[in-house]
C-alpha positions as CSV (number, residue, x, y, z in Angstrom):
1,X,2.7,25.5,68.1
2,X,0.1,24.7,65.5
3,X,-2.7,25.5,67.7
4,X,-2.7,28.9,68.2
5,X,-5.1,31.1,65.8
6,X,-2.5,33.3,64.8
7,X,-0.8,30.1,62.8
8,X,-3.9,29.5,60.6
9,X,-3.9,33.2,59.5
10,X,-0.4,32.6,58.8
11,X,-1.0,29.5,56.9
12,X,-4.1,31.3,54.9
13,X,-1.5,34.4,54.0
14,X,0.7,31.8,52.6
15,X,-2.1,30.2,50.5
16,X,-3.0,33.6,49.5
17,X,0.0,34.7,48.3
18,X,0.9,31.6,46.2
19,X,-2.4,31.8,44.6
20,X,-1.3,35.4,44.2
21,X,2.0,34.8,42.6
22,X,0.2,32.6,40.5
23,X,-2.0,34.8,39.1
24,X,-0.2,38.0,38.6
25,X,1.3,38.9,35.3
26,X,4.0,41.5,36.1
27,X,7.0,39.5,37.3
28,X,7.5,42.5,39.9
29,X,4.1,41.3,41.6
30,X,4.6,37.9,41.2
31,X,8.2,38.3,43.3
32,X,6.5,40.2,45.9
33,X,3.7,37.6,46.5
34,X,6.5,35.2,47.0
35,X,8.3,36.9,49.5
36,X,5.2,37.5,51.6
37,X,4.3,34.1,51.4
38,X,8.1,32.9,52.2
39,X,8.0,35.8,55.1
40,X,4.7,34.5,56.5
41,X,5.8,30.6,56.3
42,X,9.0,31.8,58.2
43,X,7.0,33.5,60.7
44,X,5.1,30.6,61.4
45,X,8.2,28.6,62.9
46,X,9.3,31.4,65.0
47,X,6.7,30.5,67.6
48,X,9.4,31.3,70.7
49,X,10.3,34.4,69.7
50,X,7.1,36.5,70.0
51,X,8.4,39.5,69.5
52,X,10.4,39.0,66.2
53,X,7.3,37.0,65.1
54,X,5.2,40.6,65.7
55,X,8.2,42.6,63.5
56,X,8.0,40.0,61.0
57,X,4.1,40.4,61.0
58,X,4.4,44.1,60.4
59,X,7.8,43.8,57.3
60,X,4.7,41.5,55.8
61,X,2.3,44.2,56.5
62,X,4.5,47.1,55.0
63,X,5.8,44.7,51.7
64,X,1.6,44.2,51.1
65,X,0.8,48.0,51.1
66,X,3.9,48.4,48.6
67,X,2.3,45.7,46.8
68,X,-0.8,47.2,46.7
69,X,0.7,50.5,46.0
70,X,3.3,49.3,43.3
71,X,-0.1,47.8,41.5
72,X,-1.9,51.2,41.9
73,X,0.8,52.9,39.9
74,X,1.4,51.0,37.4
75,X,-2.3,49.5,37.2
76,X,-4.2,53.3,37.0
77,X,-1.5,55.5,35.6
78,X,0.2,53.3,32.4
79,X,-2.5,50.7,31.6
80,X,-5.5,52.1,29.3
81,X,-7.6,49.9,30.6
82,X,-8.3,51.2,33.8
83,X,-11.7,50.4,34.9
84,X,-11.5,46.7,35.4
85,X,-9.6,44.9,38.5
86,X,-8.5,41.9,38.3
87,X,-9.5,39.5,41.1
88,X,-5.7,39.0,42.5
89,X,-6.1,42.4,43.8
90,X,-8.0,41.5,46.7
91,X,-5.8,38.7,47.6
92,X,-3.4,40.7,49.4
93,X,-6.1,43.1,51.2
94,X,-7.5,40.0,52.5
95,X,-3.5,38.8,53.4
96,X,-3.3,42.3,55.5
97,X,-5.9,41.7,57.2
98,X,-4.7,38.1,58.3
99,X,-1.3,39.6,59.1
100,X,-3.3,41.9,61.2
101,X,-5.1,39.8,63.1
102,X,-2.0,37.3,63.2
103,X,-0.3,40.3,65.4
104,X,-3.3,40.7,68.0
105,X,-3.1,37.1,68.5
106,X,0.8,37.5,69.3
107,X,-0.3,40.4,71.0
108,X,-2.8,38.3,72.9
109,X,0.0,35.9,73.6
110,X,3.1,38.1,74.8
111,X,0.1,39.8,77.1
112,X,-0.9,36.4,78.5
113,X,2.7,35.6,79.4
114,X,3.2,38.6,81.4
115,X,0.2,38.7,83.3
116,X,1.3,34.6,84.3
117,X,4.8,36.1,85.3
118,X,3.6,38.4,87.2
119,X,1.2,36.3,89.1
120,X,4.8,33.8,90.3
């Protein structure tokens, strides 16, 4: 179903995280990016199954914070230069907040369903 919402958040995760991948220079970071991206494109076909789709939505949520986290460490606590970010760091803030609203739109969906059952 490539016309719900949640599949162009999906799609812009993906894009996000390649451009991520791409831009990183620890190998560690660069893997990461490319099993969010590989978990997000995955989650995109598993349209019939909205409630793996909303697990897989928050395993991509939970491998971005230890992204973010992994880069924290070794970022602020064993590089010198500490006082300038480099612009890949907000790539995967911006990817958690797609995966975020990705899951209210399954949400939105799985909700949708049920109230239509319950109308037959």
């Amino acid at each position: 179903m490539w016309q719900r919402k949640q599949t162009i958040y999906l799609i812009l995760v993906v894009f996000l995280m390649i451009i991520a991948a791409f831009l990183a220079t620890d190998i560690v970071l660069q893997v990461a990016s490319g099993v969010v991206a590989l978990l997000a494109a995955v989650t995109i076909f598993k349209f019939s199954n909205r409630r793996l789709q909303m697990k897989m939505c928050m395993a991509g949520q939970l491998l971005l914070l230890a992204w973010v986290l992994y880069f924290g460490i070794m970022h602020f606590y064993v590089n010198e230069d500490a006082a300038r970010l480099p612009f890949y760091l907000c790539l995967p803030i911006v990817a958690y907040i797609m995966f975020r609203m990705a899951r209210a739109g399954i949400r939105h969906d799985e909700e949708l369903i049920r109230s239509a059952d319950r109308i037959r």
